[in-house]
Each structure stands twice: as C-alpha cells, then as structure tokens.
N, C-alpha and C positions, 0 to 999 in steps of 0.2 A: 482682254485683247482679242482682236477677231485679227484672221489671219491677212484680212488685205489691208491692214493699218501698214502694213510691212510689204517693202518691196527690194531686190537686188536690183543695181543700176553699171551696169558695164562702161565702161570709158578704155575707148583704145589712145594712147599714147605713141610721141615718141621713142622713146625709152624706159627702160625702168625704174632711174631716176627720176626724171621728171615725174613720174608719178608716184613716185615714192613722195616726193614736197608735197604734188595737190593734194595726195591722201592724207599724207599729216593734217595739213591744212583745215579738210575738212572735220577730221576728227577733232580737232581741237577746237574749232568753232562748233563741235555738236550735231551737223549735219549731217556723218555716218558714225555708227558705233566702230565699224571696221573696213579694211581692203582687202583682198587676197589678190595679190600681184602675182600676174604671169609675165615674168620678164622677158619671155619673147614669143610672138605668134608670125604665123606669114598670112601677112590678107593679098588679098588679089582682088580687087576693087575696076569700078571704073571708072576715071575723073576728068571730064572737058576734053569727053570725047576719046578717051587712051585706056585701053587695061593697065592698069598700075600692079607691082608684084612685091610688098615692101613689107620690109620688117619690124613689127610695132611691138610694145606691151600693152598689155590689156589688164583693168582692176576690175573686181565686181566689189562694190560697196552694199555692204549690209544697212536698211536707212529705211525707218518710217516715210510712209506714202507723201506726206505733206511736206516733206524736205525736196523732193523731186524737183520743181522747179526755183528752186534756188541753187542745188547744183548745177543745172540745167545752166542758169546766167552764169554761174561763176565758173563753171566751163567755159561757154563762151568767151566771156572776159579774157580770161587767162592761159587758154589754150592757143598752143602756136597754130594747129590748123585752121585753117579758113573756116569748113564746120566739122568743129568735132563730132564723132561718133558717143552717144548717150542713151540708152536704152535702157528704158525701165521695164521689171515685169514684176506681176504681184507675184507675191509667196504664198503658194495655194498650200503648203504644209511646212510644219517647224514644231523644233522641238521648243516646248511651253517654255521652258527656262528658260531658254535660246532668243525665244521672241521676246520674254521681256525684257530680258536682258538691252537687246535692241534698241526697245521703247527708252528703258531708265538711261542709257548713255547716249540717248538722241533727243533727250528732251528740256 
C-alpha cells in the first residue's frame, strides 16, 4: 500500500442525519470504510451573488483513491443541494494498519 491509494473526502450536508443515511450507504456499498460526522459546522459561503451564513454537517470519509468519482456521482445524484460540496485530498501519512484496514473494507 503506498499512501496515495488513500484519500479523505469531505461532504458538507444538511443535517446530521442526512448524512448519517449517505454514509451508511456508502459504507455498505463498499465505497468508504468510514464517516466521522461533525453534526454541526457554520459555513459562510457565497451563492448567486449573496453571502449565505448556514448551518451544515460536514463527514470526512476514509476511502481508497479510485472510489472518488463514484461518490462524487452518487453525491450528485442524491444530494439535496444544487452542487454539493466534495473534496478529496490524498493521505500523505497513516497509520499502516489504519491504511489497510481501509483498503480491505473498500474493496
């Protein structure tokens, strides 16, 4: 395992809920091993021209690189915003176990 097979991928949400389902979702279809839910952040965004000030939940998904653009669609798809917020960054360091761990339940 090299360490950019692995990346976290954040998704800001409505709610906590809501994100609590896609994450199952996803884990159960294999495409993350894990969520860590932050049930509430405040973004301050700007949208069609307005500063927006709203309160979201945000996951970071633990998930092999090559899963990316499949959450990616199935964000899209399934997400109530117009475009959801999705960001991938590689895992430039992890614990060995940690990562395979990763790999074995995302693959």
């Amino acid at each position: 395992m090299s360490d950019s097979d692995l990346v976290d991928v954040t998704i800001s949400g409505p709610d906590e809920e809501w994100l609590a389902e896609f994450t199952r979702r996803l884990v159960t279809d294999r495409l993350a091993a894990c969520g860590n839910i932050h049930p509430e952040v405040r973004s301050i965004y700007r949208w069609e021209g307005e500063v927006e000030d709203a309160s979201e939940a945000v996951v970071v998904l633990h998930t092999r690189a090559s899963h990316v653009d499949a959450i990616i669609e199935r964000a899209n798809s399934e997400h109530p915003d117009e475009v959801p917020q999705v960001v991938a960054v590689p895992v430039t360091g992890v614990n060995p176990a940690y990562g395979e761990w990763i790999l074995a339940e995302t693959s």
